[in-house]
N, C-alpha and C positions, 0 to 999 in steps of 0.2 A: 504494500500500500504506500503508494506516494501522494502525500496532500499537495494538491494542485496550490499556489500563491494567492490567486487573483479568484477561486471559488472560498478561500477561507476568508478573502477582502470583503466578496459578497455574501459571506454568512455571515459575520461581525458587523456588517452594516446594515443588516435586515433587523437589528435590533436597538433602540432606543437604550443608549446607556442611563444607568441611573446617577446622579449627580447628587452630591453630598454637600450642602454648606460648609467650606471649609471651618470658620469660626476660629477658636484656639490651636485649633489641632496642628501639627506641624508637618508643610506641604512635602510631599514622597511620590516615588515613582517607581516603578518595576517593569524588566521586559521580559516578558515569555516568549523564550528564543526557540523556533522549531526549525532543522534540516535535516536532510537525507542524512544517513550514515551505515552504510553496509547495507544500502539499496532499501531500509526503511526508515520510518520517519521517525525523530526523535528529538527531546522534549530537553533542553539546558536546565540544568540545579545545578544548587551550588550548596555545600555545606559551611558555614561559617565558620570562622575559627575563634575557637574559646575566651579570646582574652577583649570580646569586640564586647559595648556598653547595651547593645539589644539584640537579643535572638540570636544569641552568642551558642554555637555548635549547632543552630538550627538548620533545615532544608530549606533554601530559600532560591528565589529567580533574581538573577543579578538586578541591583536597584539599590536605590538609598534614599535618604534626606534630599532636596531642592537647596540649591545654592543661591543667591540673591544673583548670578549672575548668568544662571541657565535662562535661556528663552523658550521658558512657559516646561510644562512638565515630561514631555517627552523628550526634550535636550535632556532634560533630569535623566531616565530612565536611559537613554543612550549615552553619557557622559558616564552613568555607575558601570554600565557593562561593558563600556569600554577600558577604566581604571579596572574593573576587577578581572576583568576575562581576557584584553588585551585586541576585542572587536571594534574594530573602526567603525566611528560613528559612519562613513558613508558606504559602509559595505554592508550596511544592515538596512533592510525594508521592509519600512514599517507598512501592515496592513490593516491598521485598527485598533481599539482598542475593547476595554469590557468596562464595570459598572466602578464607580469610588467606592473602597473600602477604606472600613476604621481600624486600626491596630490597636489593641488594650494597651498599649505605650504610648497611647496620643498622636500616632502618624494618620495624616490622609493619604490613604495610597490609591495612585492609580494605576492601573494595570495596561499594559502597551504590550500588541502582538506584533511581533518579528521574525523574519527569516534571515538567515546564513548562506552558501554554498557550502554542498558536499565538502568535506576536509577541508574546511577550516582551522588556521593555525592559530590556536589559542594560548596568549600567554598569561597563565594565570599568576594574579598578584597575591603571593602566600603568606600577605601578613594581614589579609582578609578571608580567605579562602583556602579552610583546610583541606577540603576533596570538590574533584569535579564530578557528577554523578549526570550521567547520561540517560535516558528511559525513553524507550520504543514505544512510542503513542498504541501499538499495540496493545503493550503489556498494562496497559493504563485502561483497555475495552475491559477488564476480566473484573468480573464483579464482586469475587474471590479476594480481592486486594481492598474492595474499601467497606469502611463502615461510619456511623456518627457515633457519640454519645454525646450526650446534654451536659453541660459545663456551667458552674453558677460563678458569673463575674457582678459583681454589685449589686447583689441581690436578686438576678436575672439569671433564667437559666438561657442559654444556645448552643445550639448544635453544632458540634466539632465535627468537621469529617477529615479521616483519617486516610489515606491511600498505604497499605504495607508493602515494599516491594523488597524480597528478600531480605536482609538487614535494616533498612531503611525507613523511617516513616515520613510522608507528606503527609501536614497535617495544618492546623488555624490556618491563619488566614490564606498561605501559601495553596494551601487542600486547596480553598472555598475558590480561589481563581484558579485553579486548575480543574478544579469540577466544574464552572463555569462556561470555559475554555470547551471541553470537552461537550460540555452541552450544545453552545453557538454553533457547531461545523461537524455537527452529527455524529460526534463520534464517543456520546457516553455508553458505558457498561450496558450489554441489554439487559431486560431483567429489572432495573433499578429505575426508582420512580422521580420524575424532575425534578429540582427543586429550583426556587430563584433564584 
């Protein structure tokens, strides 16, 4: 399975993003990078490294904080993965994005979808990024790998979902825009029920 560029342009844009009052929150950005690798398609994480101040050894999609000097939040989201991953900003094509999400750390994050070329030379920045974890959009159909459970943050409960993939767990918020992801361009778990 090779996902076409310009049909995931037109399912990420068949949908009305949700937008978030930023307010106090502090502005962020992330890209979910997908290319070909051994003739199928597959999905950029990144694991953090332990000594960082948020979601330190977490599975995350290259991204960070907004700088006062990025223009607007996808320079954000192309600037972090280009310092972490070592991907030029203009070798990456952007095809869309998905809805603002809240991180229980006070980030507004937006989520931006990206493609690479086949063998991609990635130079990863190791005093951010302990491992590079790569996932076959494949292995992300099998519905064997994810579940929720209800999480109480402030008095509130919400649904975590979790993705297992061998050792590995995608899970908050990172899950919620990759299940998202996966929703837009048809390609979530069968079996499993939509969610927003």
């Amino acid at each position: 399975m090779i996902l076409d560029p310009e049909q995931v342009r037109r399912d990420l844009s068949r949908h009305t993003c949700r937008r978030i009052d930023q307010g106090v929150l502090k502005p962020s950005a992330v890209l979910l990078l997908f290319y070909p690798k051994n003739g199928v398609d597959t999905i950029l994480f990144t694991r953090r490294a332990e000594h960082l101040p948020h979601h330190a050894g977490e599975i995350a999609f290259p991204g960070g904080r907004a700088h006062p000097t990025d223009d607007g939040l996808c320079a954000t989201a192309l600037r972090e993965t280009e310092e972490e991953m070592g991907v030029r900003q203009e070798d990456v094509t952007i095809l869309g994005r998905l809805d603002d999400f809240i991180s229980v750390y006070g980030f507004h994050v937006v989520p931006f979808v990206g493609t690479i070329p086949a063998g991609y030379p990635f130079s990863v920045n190791r005093h951010e990024i302990a491992e590079v974890i790569e996932v076959p959009v494949a292995h992300l159909r099998d519905p064997r790998i994810y579940r929720t459970e209800n999480w109480e943050h402030l008095g509130r409960l919400y649904p975590v979902c979790f993705f297992t993939i061998e050792d590995y767990q995608i899970w908050g918020l990172t899950g919620a825009i990759l299940r998202q992801f996966l929703q837009r361009i048809g390609q979530w778990p069968p079996g499993l029920g939509v969610r927003p």
